[in-house]
PDB file of N, CA, C and O in Angstrom:
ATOM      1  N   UNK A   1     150.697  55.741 -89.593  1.00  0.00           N
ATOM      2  CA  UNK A   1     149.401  55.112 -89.696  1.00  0.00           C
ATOM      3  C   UNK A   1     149.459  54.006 -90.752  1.00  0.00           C
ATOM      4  O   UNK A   1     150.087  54.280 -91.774  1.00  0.00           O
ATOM      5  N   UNK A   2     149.003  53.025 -90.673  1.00  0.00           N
ATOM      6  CA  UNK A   2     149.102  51.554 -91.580  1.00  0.00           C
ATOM      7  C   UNK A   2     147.727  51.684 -92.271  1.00  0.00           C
ATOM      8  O   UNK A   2     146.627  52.069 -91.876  1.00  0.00           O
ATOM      9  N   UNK A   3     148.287  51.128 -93.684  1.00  0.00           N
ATOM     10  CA  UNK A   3     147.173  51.469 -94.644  1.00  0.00           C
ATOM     11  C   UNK A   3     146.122  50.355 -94.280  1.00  0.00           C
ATOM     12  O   UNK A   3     146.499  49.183 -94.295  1.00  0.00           O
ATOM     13  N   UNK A   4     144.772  50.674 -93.941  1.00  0.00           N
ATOM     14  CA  UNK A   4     143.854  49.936 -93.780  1.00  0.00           C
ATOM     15  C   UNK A   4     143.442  48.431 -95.035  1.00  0.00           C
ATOM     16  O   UNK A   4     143.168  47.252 -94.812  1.00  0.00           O
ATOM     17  N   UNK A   5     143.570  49.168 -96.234  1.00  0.00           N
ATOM     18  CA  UNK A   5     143.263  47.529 -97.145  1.00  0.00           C
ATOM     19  C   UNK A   5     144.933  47.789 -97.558  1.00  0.00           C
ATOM     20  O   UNK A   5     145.485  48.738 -98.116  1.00  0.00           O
ATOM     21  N   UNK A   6     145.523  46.320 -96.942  1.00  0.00           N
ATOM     22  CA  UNK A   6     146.941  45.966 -97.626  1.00  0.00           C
ATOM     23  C   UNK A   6     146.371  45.774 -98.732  1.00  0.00           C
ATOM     24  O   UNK A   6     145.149  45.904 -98.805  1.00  0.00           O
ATOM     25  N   UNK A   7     147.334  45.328-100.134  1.00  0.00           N
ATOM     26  CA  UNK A   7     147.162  44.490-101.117  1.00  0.00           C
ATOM     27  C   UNK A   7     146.711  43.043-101.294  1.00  0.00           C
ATOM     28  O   UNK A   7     147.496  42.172-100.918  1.00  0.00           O
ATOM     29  N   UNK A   8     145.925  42.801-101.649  1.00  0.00           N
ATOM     30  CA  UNK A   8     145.249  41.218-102.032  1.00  0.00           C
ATOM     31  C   UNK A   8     146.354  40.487-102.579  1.00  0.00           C
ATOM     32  O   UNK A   8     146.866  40.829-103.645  1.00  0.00           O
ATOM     33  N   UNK A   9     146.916  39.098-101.645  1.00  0.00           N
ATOM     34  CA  UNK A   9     147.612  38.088-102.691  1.00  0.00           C
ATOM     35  C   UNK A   9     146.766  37.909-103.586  1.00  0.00           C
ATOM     36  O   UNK A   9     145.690  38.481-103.758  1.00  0.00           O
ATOM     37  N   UNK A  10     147.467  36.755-104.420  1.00  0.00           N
ATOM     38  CA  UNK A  10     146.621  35.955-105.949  1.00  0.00           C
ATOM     39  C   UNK A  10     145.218  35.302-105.114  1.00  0.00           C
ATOM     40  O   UNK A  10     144.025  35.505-105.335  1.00  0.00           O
ATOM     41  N   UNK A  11     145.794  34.563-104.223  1.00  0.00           N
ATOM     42  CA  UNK A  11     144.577  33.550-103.797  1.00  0.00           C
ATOM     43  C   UNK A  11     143.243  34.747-103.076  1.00  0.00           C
ATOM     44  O   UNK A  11     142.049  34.449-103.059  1.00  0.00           O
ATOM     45  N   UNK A  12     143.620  35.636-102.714  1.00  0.00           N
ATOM     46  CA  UNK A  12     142.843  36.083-102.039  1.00  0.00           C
ATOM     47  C   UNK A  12     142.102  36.547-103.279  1.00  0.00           C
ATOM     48  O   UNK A  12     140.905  36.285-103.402  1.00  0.00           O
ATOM     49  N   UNK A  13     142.577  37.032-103.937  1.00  0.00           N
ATOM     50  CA  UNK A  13     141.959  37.662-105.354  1.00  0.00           C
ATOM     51  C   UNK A  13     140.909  36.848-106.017  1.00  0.00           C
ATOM     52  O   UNK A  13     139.718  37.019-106.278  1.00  0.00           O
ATOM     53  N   UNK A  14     142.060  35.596-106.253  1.00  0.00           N
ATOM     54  CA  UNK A  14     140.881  34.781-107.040  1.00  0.00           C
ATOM     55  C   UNK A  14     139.380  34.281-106.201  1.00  0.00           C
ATOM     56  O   UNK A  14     138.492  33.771-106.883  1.00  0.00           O
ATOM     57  N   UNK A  15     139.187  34.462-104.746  1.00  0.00           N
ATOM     58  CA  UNK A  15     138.345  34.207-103.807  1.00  0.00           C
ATOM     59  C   UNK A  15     137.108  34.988-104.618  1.00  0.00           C
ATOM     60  O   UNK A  15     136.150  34.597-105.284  1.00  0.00           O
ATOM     61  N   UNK A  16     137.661  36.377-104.191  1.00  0.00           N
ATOM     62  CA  UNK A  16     136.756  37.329-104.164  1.00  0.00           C
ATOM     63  C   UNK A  16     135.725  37.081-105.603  1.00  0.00           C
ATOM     64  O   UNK A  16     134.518  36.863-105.713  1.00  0.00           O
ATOM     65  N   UNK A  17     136.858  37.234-106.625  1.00  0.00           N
ATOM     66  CA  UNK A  17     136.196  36.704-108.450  1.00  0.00           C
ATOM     67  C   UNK A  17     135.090  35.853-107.713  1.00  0.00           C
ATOM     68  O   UNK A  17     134.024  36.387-107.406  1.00  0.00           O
ATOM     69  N   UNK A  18     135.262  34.962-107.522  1.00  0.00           N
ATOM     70  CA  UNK A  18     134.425  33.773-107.347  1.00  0.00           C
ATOM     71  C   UNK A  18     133.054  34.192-106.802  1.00  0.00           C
ATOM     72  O   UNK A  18     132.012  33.895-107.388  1.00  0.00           O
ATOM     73  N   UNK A  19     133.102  35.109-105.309  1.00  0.00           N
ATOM     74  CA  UNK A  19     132.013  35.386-104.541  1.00  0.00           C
ATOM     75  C   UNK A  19     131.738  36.951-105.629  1.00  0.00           C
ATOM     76  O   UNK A  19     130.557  37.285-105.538  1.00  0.00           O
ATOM     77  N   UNK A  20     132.110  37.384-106.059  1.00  0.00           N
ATOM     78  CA  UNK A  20     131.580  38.336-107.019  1.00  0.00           C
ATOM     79  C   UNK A  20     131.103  37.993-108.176  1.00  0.00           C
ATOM     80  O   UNK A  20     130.534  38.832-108.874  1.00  0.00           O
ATOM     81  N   UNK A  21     131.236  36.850-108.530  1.00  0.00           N
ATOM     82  CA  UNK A  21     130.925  36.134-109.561  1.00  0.00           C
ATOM     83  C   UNK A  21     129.237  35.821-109.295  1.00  0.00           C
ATOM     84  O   UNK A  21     128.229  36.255-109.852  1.00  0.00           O
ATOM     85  N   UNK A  22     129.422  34.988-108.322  1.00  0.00           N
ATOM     86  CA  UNK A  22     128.301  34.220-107.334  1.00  0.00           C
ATOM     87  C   UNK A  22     127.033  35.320-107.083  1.00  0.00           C
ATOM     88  O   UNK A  22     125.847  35.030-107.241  1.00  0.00           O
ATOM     89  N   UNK A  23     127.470  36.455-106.718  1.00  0.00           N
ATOM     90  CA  UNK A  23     126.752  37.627-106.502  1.00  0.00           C
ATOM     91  C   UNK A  23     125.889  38.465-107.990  1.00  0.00           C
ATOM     92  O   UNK A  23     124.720  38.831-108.114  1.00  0.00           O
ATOM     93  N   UNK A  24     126.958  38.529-108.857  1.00  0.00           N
ATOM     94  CA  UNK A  24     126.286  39.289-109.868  1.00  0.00           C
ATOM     95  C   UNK A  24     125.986  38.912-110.611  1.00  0.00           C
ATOM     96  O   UNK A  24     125.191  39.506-111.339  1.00  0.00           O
ATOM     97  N   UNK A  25     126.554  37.390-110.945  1.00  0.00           N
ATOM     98  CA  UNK A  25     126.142  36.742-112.406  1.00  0.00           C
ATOM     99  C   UNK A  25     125.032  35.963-112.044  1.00  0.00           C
ATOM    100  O   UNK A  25     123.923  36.136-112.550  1.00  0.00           O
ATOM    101  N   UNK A  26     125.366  34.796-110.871  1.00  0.00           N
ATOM    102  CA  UNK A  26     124.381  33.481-111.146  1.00  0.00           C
ATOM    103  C   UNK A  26     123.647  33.986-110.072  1.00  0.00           C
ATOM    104  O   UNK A  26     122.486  34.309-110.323  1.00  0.00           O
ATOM    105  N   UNK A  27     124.013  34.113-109.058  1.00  0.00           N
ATOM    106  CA  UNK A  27     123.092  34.981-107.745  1.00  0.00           C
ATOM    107  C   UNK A  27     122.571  33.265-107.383  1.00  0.00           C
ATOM    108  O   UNK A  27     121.501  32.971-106.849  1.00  0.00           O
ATOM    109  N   UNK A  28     123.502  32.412-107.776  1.00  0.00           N
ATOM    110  CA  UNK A  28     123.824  30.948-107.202  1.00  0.00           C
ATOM    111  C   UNK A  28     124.891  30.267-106.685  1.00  0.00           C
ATOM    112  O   UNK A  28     125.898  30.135-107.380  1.00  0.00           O
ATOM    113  N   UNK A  29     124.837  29.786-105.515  1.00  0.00           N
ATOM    114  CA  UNK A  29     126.724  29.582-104.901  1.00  0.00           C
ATOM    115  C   UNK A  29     126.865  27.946-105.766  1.00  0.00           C
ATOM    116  O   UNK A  29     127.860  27.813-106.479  1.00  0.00           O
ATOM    117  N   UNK A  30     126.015  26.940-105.686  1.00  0.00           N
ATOM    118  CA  UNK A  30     126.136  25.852-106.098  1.00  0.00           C
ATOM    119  C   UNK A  30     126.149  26.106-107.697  1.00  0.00           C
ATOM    120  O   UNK A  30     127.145  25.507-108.102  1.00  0.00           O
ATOM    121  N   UNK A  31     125.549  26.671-108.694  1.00  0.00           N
ATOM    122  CA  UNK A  31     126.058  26.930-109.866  1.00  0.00           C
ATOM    123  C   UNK A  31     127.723  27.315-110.134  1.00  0.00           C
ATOM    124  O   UNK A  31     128.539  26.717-110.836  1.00  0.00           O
ATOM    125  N   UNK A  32     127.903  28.623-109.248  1.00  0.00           N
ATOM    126  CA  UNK A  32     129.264  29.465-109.183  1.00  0.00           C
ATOM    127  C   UNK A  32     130.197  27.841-109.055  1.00  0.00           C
ATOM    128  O   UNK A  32     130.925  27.359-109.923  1.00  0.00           O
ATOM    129  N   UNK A  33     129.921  27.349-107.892  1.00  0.00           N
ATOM    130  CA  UNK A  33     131.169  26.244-107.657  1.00  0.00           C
ATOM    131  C   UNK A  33     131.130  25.315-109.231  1.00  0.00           C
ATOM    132  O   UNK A  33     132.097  25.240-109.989  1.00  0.00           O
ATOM    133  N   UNK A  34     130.429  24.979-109.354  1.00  0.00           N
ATOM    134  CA  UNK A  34     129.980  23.963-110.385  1.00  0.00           C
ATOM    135  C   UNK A  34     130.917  24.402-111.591  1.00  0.00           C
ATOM    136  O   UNK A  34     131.619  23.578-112.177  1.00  0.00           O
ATOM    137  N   UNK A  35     130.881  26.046-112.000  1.00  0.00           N
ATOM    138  CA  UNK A  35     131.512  26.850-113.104  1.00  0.00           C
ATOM    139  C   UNK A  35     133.398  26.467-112.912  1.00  0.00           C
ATOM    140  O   UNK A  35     134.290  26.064-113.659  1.00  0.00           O
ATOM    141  N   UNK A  36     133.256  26.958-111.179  1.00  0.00           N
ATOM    142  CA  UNK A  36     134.542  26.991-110.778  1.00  0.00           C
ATOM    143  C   UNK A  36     135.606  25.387-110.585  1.00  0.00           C
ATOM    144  O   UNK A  36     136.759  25.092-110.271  1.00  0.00           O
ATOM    145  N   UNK A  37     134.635  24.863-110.905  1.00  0.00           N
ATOM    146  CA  UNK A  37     135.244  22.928-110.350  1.00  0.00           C
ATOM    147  C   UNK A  37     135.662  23.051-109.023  1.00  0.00           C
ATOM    148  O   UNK A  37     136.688  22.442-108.721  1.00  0.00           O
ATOM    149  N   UNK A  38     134.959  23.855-107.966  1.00  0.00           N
ATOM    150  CA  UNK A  38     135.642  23.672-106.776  1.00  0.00           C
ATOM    151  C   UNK A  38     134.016  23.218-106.075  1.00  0.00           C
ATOM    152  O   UNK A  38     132.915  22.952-106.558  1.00  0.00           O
ATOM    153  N   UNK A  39     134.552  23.300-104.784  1.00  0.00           N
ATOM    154  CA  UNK A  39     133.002  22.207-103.637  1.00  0.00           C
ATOM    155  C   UNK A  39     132.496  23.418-103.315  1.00  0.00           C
ATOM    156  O   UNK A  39     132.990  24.540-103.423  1.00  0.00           O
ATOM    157  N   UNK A  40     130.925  22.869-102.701  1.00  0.00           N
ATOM    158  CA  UNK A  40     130.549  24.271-102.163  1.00  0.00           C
ATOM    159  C   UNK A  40     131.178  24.517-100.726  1.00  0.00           C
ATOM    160  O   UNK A  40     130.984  25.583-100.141  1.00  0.00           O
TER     161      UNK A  40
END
């Protein structure tokens, strides 16, 4: 049987930070990007 959650690469990791970020801190995606220097 194959383990249902493989391991997260880096990038996938750092994704998630971001949308967990977005979620609990600013509960804003255009702030979150703004923090992150990336686009929305």
């Amino acid at each position: 049987m194959s383990n249902p959650n493989p391991p997260l690469d880096r990038e996938a990791k750092r994704r998630l930070a971001i949308i967990r970020y977005a979620e609990e801190v600013t509960g804003n995606v255009a702030l979150t990007c703004r923090y992150y220097g990336i686009s929305r």
